[in-house]
TORMIDO-876166 format. One line per 4 residues: number of its first residue (from 1); for each residue x negated, y negated, z of C-alpha. Coordinates in steps of 0.5 Angstrom, whole numbers, padded with zeros to 4 digits. Example, Ala and Ser with C-alpha at 12.3 -4.5 7.8 and 13.67 -1.06 7.14 Angstrom:
<atoms>
1) -0025/0009/0016; -0027/0002/0014
</atoms>
This chain:
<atoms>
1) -0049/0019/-0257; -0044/0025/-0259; -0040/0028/-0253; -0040/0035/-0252
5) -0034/0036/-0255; -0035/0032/-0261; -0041/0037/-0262; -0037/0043/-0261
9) -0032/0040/-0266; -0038/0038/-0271; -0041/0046/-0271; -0034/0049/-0271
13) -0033/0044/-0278; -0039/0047/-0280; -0037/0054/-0279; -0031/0054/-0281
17) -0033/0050/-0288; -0039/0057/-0289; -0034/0061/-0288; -0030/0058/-0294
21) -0037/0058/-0298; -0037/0066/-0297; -0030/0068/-0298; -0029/0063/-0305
25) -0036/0067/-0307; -0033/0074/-0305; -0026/0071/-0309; -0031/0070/-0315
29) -0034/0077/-0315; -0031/0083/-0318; -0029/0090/-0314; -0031/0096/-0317
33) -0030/0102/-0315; -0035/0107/-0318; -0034/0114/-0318; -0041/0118/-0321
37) -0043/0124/-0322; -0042/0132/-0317; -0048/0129/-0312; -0052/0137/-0314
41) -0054/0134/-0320; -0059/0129/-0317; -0063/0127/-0323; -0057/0125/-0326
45) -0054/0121/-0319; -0060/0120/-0315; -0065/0118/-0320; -0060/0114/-0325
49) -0053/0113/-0324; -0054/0111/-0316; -0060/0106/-0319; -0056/0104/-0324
53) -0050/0102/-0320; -0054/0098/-0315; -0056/0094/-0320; -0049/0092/-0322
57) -0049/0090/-0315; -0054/0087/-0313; -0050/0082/-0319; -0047/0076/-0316
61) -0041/0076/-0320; -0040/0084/-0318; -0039/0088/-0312; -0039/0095/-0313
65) -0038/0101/-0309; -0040/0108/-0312; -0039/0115/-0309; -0041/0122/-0312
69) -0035/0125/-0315; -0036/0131/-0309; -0037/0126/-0303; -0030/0123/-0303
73) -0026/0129/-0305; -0025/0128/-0312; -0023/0134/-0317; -0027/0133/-0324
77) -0021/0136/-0328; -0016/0130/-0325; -0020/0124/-0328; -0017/0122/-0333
81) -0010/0121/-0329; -0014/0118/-0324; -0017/0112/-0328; -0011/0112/-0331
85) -0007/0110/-0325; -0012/0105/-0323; -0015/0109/-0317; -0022/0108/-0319
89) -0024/0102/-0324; -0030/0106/-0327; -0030/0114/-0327; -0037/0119/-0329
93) -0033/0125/-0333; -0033/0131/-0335; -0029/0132/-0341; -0029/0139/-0343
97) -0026/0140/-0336; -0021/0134/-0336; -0018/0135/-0342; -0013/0139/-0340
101) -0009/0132/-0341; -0011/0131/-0347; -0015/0137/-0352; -0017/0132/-0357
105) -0022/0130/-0353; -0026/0137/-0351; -0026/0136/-0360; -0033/0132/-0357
109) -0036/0139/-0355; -0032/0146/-0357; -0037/0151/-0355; -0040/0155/-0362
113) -0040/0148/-0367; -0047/0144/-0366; -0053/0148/-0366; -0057/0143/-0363
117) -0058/0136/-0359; -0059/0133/-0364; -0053/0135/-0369; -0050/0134/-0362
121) -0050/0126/-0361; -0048/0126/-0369; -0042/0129/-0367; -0042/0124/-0361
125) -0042/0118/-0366; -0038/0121/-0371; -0032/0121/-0366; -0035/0115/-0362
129) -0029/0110/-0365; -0023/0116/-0365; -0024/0118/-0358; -0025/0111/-0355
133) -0018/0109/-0359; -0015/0115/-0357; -0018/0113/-0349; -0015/0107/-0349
137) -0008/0109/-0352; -0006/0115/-0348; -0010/0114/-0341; -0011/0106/-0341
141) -0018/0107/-0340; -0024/0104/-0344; -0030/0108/-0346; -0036/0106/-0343
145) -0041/0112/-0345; -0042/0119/-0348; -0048/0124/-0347; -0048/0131/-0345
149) -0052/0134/-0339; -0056/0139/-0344; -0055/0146/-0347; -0050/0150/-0343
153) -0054/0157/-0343; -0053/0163/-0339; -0056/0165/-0332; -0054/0173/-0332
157) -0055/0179/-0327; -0056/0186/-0331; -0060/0189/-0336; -0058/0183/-0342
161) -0063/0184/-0348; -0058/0181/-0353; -0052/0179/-0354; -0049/0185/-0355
165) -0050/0186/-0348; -0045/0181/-0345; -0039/0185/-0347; -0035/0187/-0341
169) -0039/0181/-0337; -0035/0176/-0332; -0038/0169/-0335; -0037/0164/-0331
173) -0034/0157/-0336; -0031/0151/-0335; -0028/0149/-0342; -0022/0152/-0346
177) -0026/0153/-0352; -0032/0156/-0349; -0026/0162/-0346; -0026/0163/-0353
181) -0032/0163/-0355; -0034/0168/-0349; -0028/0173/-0350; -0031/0173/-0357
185) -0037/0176/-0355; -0033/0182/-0352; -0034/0178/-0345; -0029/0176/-0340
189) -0029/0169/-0338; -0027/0166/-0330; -0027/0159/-0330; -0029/0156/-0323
193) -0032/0149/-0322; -0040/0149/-0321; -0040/0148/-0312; -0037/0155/-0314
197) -0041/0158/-0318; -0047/0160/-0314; -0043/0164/-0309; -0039/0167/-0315
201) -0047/0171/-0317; -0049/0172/-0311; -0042/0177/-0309; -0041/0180/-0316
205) -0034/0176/-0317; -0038/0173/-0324; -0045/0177/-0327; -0046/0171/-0331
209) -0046/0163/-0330; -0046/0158/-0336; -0049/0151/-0335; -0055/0146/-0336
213) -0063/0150/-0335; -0063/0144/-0331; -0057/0144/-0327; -0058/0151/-0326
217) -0065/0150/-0323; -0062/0145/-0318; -0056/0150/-0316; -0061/0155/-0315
221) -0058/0160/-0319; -0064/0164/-0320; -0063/0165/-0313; -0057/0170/-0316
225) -0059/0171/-0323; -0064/0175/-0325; -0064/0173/-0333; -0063/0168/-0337
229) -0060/0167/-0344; -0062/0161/-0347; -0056/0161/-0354; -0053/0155/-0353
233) -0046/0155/-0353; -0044/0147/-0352; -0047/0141/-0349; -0042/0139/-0343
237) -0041/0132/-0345; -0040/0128/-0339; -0037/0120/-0340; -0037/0114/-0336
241) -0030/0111/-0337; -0026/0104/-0334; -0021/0101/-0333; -0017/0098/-0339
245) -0014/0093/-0334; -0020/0092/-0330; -0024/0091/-0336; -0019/0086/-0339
249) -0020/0083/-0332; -0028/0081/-0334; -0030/0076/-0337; -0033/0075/-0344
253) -0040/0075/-0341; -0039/0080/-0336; -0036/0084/-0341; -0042/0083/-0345
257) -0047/0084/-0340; -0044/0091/-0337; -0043/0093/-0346; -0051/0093/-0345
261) -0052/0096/-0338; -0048/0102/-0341; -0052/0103/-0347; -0059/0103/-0343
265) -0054/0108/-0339; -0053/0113/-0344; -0060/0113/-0347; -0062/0115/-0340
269) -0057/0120/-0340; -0059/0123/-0347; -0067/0122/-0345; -0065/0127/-0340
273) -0063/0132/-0344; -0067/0132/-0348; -0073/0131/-0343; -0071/0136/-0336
277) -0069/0143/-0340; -0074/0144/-0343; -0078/0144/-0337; -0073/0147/-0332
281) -0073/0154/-0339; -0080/0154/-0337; -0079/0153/-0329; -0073/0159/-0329
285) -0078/0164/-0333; -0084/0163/-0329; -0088/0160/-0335; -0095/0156/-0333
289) -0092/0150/-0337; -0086/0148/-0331; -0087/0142/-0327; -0081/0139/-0325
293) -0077/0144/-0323; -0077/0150/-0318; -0081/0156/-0321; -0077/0163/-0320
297) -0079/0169/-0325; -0073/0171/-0329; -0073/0175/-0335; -0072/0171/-0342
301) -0068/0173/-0348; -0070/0172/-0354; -0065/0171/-0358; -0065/0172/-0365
305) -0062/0168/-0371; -0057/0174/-0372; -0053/0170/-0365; -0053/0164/-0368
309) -0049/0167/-0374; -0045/0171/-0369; -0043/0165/-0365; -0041/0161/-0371
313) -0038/0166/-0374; -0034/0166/-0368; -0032/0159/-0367; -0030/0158/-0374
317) -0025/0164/-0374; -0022/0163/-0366; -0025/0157/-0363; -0023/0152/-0368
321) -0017/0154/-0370; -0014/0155/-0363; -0016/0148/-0362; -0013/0146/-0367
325) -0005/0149/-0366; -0006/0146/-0359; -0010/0140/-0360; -0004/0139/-0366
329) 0002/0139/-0361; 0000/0133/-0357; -0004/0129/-0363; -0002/0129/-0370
333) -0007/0128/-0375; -0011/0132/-0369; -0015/0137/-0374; -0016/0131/-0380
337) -0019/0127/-0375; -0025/0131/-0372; -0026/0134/-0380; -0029/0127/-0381
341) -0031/0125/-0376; -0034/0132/-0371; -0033/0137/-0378; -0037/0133/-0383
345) -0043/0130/-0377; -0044/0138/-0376; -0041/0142/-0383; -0036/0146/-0381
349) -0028/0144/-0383; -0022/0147/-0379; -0017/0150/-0385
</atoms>
């Protein structure tokens, strides 16, 4: 018969051994820390990218930790640096907001140049290689997806009929290239972050704001606003990124297996685009048609093709040229590159 201690000897093998078991199965899974989009845009992070990376996690190969952007303090404009550095293995972007370090990449979105989503994703997957290459090089990173939130329109206060009617506005943007485009509208731009945007309305210290109709929405800035001008002026294309050391890390299946996952991502991204504007248009002006978004009852513009002309007018001459000088002094070959990538996917061409 076993003595006591030869039972206590048996459990703790037994214990010891199943501890084993478990830390050699968390030696085989890979870390992944996450970072997703600001929590605010909640169809983005709660009804995809959150599912999304919880599936990833439930891999036996992968354990993954994701957080909203905003939940852990990270600022949208230090991307770039932090996923270079490591900080993060996997990193939600906002582009036109992180190019600061390096402009090549806002030449995905300059605000005036796709006239549409669809001219929008040729232009995406014109430069899809070029800007994956550039990624890689300069910021040790490796693109994962590319989509934008959807048509960048402004939520205004004031008697706006028109276009005409911006000049002398404060407009809140976000993107070198949308300053320009705004300034040559005869308005003044004031760059803030999106938590800022709704404050800013409401005290007077901007009178317009430049965003997503779905965005928007869930911001509540028709709270703020009273009319809405629907003349987009970019798409704020966002993109997953990783790490070039942490996907050089994986394994040829895993590799594989995440390539397919961030591909079903990214159409669920630009399904979204496509889907939730139309709607949140509806739901901001008071019309019959809204479903999905919280009614309100501001005024609609209607824009004419003449504003469209405006805006592309002011785009080849400001926009893309000023682009391009500084674009040009970190990049060269810069202009060349999106003139047959972006330029032809869109038919515009920097001189």
């Amino acid at each position: 018969m076993p003595t006591m201690t030869s039972r206590r000897i048996a459990l703790g093998g037994a214990l010891t051994a199943s501890l084993l078991i478990a830390g050699l199965a968390q030696a085989n899974e890979t870390m992944l820390r996450a970072v997703g989009n600001f929590s605010g845009n909640k169809l983005h992070v709660e009804g995809v990218e959150r599912p999304f990376f919880s599936e990833l996690d439930a891999r036996d190969d992968l354990a993954v930790v994701y957080n909203p952007m905003d939940a852990i303090g990270v600022e949208a404009a230090d991307a770039l640096r932090l996923i270079r550095s490591g900080a993060f293995d996997v990193m939600s972007v906002q582009i036109g907001m992180a190019s600061r370090d390096e402009p090549f990449f806002e030449g995905i979105d300059l605000a005036g140049v796709a006239p549409g989503l669809d001219a929008q994703r040729e232009a995406v997957n014109a430069v899809r290689d070029k800007f994956d290459a550039r990624l890689q090089e300069r910021f040790n990173a490796k693109l994962m997806t590319l989509w934008p939130f959807g048509p960048q329109m402004m939520f205004c206060n004031g008697d706006i009929d028109g276009v005409e009617d911006l000049e002398g506005k404060k407009v809140r943007v976000f993107t070198p290239s949308m300053s320009r485009l705004v300034k040559g509208l005869g308005a003044t731009p004031v760059t803030l972050s999106f938590s800022e945007v709704y404050l800013a309305l409401q005290r007077g210290v901007a009178d317009c704001g430049v965003t997503a109709p779905s965005a928007g929405n869930n911001g509540k800035w028709p709270e703020v606003t009273d009319t809405f001008v629907p003349l987009p002026l970019a798409y704020s294309v966002q993109g997953h990124f990783m790490n070039l050391d942490t996907w050089n890390g994986l394994s040829e299946t895993q590799q594989r297996d995440l390539t397919e996952a961030f591909s079903r991502l990214e159409d669920q991204m630009w399904k979204l685009a496509y889907d939730v504007n139309d709607d949140a248009i509806a739901c901001n002006t008071g019309q019959d048609s809204c479903t999905d978004h919280e009614a309100y009852d501001m005024e609609l513009v209607t824009i004419d093709p003449a504003a469209r002309q405006l805006v592309e007018s002011i785009t080849r001459e400001a926009v893309l040229p000023v682009w391009a000088e500084t674009c040009s002094q970190q990049y060269d070959g810069c202009a060349e590159d999106w003139n047959a990538t972006v330029g032809e996917a869109t038919g515009l061409s920097i001189q």
